[in-house]
N, C-alpha and C positions, 0 to 999 in steps of 0.2 A: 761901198765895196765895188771893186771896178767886176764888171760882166764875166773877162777876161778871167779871173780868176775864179768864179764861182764853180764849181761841182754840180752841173747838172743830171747825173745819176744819183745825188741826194734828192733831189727833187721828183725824181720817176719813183723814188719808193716810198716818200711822202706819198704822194699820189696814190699807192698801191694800199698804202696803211689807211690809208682815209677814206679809201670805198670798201677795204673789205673791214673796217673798224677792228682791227687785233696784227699786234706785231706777229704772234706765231702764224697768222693765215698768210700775212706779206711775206713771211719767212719761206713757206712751203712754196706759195706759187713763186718766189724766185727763186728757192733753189739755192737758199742763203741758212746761214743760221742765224736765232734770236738775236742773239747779242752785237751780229754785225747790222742786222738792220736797225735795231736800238744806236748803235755806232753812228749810223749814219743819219737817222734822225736826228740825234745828240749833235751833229757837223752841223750839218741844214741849219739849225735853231740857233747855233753859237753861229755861225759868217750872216746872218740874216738879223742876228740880236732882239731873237724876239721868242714864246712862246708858242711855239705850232701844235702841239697834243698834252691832250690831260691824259692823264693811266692810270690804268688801276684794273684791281681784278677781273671788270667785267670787259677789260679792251680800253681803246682808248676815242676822246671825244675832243672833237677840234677848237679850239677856241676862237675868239672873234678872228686874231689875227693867222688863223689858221683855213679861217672860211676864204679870205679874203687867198692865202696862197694859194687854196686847191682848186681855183678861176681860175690863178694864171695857169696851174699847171694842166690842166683839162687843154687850155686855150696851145701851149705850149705842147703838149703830148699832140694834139691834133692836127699842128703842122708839122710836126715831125714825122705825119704819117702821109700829108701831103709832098712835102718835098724828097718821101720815100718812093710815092705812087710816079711823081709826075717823072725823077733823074732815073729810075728803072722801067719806064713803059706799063706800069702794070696795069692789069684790067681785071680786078681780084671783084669778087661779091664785096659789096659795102659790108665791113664790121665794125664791131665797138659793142660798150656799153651804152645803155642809157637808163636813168634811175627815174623813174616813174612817182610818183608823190598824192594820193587821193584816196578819198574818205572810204570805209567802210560796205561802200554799198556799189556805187557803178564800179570800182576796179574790182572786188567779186564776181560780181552779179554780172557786168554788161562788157568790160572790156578784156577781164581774163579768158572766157571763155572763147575767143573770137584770136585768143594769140597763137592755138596752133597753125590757123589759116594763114599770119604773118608769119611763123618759123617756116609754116612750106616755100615760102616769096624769100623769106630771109636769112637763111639758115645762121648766118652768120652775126646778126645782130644779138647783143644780150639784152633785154629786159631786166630790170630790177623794181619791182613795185614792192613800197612802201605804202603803210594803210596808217593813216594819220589823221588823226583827230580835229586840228588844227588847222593855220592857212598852212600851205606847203610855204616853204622860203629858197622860191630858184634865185635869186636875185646873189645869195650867198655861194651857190652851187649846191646845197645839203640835196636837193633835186632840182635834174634838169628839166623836167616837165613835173607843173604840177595841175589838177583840176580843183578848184577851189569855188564856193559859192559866192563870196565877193567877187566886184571886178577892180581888181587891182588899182593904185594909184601914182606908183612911182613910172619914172620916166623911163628907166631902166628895163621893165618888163613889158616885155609885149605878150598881148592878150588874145583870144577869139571866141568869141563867144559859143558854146557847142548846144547850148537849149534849154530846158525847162524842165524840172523835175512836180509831174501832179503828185501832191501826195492826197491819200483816199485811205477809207478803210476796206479793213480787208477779217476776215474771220474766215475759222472751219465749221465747215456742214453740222459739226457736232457742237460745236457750242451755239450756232443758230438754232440748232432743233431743242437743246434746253431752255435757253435762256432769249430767245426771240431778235427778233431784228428792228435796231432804232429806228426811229420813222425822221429822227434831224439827229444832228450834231447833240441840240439840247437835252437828247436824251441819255447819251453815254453817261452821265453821273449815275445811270443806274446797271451801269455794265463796268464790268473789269476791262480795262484799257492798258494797251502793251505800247509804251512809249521810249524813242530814241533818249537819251539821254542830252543828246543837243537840243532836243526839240521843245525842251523844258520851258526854258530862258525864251524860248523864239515863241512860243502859242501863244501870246498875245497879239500878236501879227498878222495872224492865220484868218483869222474870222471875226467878225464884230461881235462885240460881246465876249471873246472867246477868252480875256484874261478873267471875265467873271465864273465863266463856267470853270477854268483852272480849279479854283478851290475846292469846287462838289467831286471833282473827277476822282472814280475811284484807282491810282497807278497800282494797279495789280503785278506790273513787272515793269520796273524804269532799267536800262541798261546802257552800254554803248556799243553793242553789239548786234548789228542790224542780223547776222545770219541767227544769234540768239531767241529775238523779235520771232521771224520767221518760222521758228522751231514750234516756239513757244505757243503761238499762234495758230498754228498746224497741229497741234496737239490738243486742241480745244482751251488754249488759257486766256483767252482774252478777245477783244477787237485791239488789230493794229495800226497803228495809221503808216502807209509805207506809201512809197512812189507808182504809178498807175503802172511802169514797169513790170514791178514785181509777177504783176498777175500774168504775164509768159511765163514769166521763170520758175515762178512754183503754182503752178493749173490747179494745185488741190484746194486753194486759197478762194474763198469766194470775195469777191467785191462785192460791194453793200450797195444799192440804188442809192447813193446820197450824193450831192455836191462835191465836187474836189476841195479841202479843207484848204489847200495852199497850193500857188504856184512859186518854186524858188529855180531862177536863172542859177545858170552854171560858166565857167569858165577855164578854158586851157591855158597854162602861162607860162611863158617863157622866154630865154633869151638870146639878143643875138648869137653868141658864142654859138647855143645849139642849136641855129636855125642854120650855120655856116656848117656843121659838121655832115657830113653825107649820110650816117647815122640816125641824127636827130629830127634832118630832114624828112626823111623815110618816117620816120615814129609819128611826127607832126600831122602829115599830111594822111597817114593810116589811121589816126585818132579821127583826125577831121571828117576822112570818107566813113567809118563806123556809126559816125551820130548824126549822119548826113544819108546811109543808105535806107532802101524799102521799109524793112523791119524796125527803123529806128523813130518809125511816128510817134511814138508814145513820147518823146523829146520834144514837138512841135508846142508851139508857144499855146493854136488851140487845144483844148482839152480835148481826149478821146477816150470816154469808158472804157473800161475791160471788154465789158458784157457786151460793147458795140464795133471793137476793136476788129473782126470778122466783114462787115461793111463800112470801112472807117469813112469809104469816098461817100457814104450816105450821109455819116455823123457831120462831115467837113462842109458841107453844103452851102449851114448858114453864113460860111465863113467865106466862102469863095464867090455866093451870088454875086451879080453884077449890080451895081448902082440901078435902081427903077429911073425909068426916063420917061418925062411926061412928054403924054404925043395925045 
């Protein structure tokens, strides 16, 4: 099909349909009705010959060859905004969206909390965070940034690596004063233990020994719900094993004197497309300074207790001496 002829305002509400996932929400923010943006998906998918959205009740879901359009069109809407900025002189506050993609625990816990400070800088940017179980898939566009605990292998994505998550236990004052406090790891078979649902499959990994002790362990609460974890744990139901983090974020949490059970590296990914948008840019480099500032040692590759987290430059010692030099 020659360029010439294509309908590129079928493709702007593709686009529309595919981030907010529902013909009637693309309908509203254009200011169209149903059946014409249905029309004009129906156009898009017959000159293109090919399937772009599944439908159904709940909205609609892109298909492979649907991933693959809403790249171009992201790539496509974003020079339309440049050779808007650059033929009018404008010098507008950077906007746009950008769709955020990560697990359960730091986009709650470490990076939500921290994006009013970016809307005061950004007024104009949108955030969209998606809490995903999974690796995120920016490679498709389903997210422009994703934070994922693999490090990526395709050639396509670029990656940075943002730190280390300790994971520790953690209980409430009220379940240690009943039920007492482990003296190792090997003793949790005799406590109720509050475990991620991911962390199921991966505790073999964690500690030697630790696929044997799997079997004695008592899973008093398994979920995939880290703020559940949290609750549950704060309520007297268990030891849970969470990230050395946590212990800022909920103070009522006591950490347990034990060894850090695991250290698992983390990763931001992403791709060219939104590293060239003025948007993404912005996002990237805000992600990067957050798990890079003062507050954010609990990320450093050494480990730093909770309970020592107050003198951490005391704790990091061993880690900074200088080589002994014989004289």
């Amino acid at each position: 099909m020659s360029s010439e002829r294509f309908d590129w305002d079928n493709l702007r509400v593709f686009r529309i349909v595919a981030e907010l996932g529902s013909m009637s929400a693309a309908a509203t923010r254009l200011s169209e009705s149903p059946p014409t943006i249905g029309r004009k998906i129906d156009d898009l998918e017959k000159a293109l010959n090919t399937r772009l959205l599944i439908r159904s009740t709940r909205g609609v879901e892109l298909t492979d060859a649907g991933k693959i359009a809403l790249g171009h069109a992201h790539a496509m809407a974003e020079a339309a905004r440049l050779i808007d900025d650059e033929a009018s002189g404008k010098s507008q506050p950077t906007e746009g969206m950008i769709t955020m993609a990560t697990g359960d625990g730091l986009g709650p816990y470490w990076i939500a909390p921290r994006l009013p400070a970016f809307h005061a800088e950004n007024p104009r940017i949108q955030i969209k965070m998606n809490i995903v179980s999974g690796v995120p898939d920016v490679e498709s566009g389903e997210a422009d940034i994703g934070i994922q605990f693999t490090e990526p292998k395709s050639h396509d994505i670029i990656s940075r690596r943002l730190g280390t998550l300790h994971y520790i236990s953690f209980a409430s004052r009220e379940y240690l004063e009943k039920q007492g406090e482990p003296a190792s790891i090997f003793e949790y078979f005799r406590h109720k233990c509050i475990l991620h649902q991911s962390y199921v499959n991966q505790i073999e990994r964690w500690a030697p020994k630790m696929s044997e002790l799997k079997k004695m362990i008592n899973y008093a609460f398994v979920t995939n719900s880290a703020s559940s974890m949290i609750e549950v744990c704060k309520n007297g139901g268990g030891i849970a094993l969470l990230p050395s983090y946590i212990g800022g974020v909920a103070p009522t949490l006591v950490p347990l004197e034990l060894p850090e059970v695991a250290p698992i590296e983390f990763w931001m990914t992403y791709t060219e497309r939104v590293w060239r948008q003025p948007q993404g840019k912005i996002v990237l480099e805000w992600l990067r300074a957050i798990f890079e500032a003062e507050d954010a040692f609990w990320f450093s590759e050494h480990f730093i207790h909770p309970n020592r987290a107050a003198n951490r430059e005391e704790a990091l010692k061993p880690f900074t001496r200088p080589p002994h030099s014989a004289g």
